[in-house]
C-alpha positions as CSV (number, residue, x, y, z in Angstrom):
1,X,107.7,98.1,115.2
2,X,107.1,96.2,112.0
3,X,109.5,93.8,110.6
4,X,109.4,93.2,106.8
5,X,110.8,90.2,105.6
6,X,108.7,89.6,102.5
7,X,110.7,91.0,99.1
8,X,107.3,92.8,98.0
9,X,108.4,96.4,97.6
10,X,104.2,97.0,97.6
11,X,103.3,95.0,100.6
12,X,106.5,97.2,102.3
13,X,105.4,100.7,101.2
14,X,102.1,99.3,102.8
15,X,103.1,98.8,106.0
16,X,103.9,102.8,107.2
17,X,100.3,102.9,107.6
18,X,100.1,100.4,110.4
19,X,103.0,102.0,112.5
20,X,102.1,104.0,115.6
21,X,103.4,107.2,116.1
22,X,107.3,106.7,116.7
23,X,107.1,103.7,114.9
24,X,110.0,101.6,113.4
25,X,109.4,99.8,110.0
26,X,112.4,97.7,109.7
27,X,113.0,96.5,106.3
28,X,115.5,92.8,105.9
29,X,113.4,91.4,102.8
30,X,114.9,93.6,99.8
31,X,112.2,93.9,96.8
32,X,113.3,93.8,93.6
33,X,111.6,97.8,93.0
34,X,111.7,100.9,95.3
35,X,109.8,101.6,98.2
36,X,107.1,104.6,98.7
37,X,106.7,106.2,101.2
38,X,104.9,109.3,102.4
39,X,107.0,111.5,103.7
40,X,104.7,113.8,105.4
41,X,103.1,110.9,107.2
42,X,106.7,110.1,108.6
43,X,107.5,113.3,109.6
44,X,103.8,114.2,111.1
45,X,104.2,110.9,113.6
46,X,107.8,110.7,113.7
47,X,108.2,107.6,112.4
48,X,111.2,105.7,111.1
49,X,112.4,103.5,107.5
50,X,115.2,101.4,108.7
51,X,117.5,98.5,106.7
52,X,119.2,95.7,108.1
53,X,121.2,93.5,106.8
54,X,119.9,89.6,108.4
55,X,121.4,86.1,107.7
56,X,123.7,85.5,110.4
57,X,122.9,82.6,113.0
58,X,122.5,84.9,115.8
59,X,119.9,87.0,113.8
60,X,117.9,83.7,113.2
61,X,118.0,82.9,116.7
62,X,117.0,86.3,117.8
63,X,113.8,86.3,115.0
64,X,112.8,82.7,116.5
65,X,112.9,83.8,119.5
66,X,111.4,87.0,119.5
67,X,108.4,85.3,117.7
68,X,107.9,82.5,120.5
69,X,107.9,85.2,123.1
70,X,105.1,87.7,121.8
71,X,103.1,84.7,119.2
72,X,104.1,86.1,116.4
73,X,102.5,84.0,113.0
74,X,103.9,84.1,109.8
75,X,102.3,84.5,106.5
76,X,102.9,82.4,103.5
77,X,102.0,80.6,100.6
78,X,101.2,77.4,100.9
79,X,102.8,74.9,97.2
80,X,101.5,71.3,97.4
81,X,104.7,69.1,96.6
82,X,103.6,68.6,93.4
83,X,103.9,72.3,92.5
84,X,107.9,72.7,93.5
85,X,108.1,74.4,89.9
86,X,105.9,76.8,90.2
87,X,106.7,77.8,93.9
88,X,110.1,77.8,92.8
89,X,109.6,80.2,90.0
90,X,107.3,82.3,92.0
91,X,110.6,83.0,94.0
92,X,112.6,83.9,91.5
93,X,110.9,86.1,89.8
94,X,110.4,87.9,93.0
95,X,106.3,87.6,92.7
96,X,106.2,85.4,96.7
97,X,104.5,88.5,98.7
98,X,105.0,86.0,102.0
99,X,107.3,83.0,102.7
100,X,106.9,79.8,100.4
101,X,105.8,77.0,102.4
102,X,105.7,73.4,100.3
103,X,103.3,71.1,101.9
104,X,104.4,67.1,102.0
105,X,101.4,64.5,101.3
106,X,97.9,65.7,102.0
């Protein structure tokens, strides 16, 4: 199973290729464009697209717990303080591929 929680409709589409066969790609970060897929790749390995909706407390606790149990690390992009602006329109114009980290002091 691969959990997508990066808004990067690119990086998602990207992601059916690391699946094994009767993999899950389970999709909570919601891009901006559509999604790609290849069809006969899905079908050939029985593999499954899947949306959940995430942002209750118990699904937080369930993802932090989930990734202390099998060492799971994130990816992101690391914003020194003094580039809050930038970071911050990086979000918003749905450009972050990873989470936006902003590193305090040095």
């Amino acid at each position: 199973m691969i959990l997508a929680t990066a808004p990067e409709a690119k990086s998602i589409s990207s992601m059916v290729a690391g699946l094994a066969e009767t993999g899950k790609l389970l999709v909570v970060g919601v891009p901006h464009e559509s999604i790609s897929v290849n069809v006969i790749e899905i079908v050939g390995q029985k593999l499954a697209v899947q949306g959940w909706p995430s942002g209750s407390a118990i699904d937080s606790e369930d993802t932090l717990r989930f990734r202390a149990l099998n060492g799971v690390q994130p990816m992101i992009e690391k914003y020194p303080l003094e580039k809050v602006g930038e970071a911050y329109h990086q979000m918003i114009s749905g450009r972050v591929r990873f989470h936006v980290v902003l590193a305090m002091g040095k």
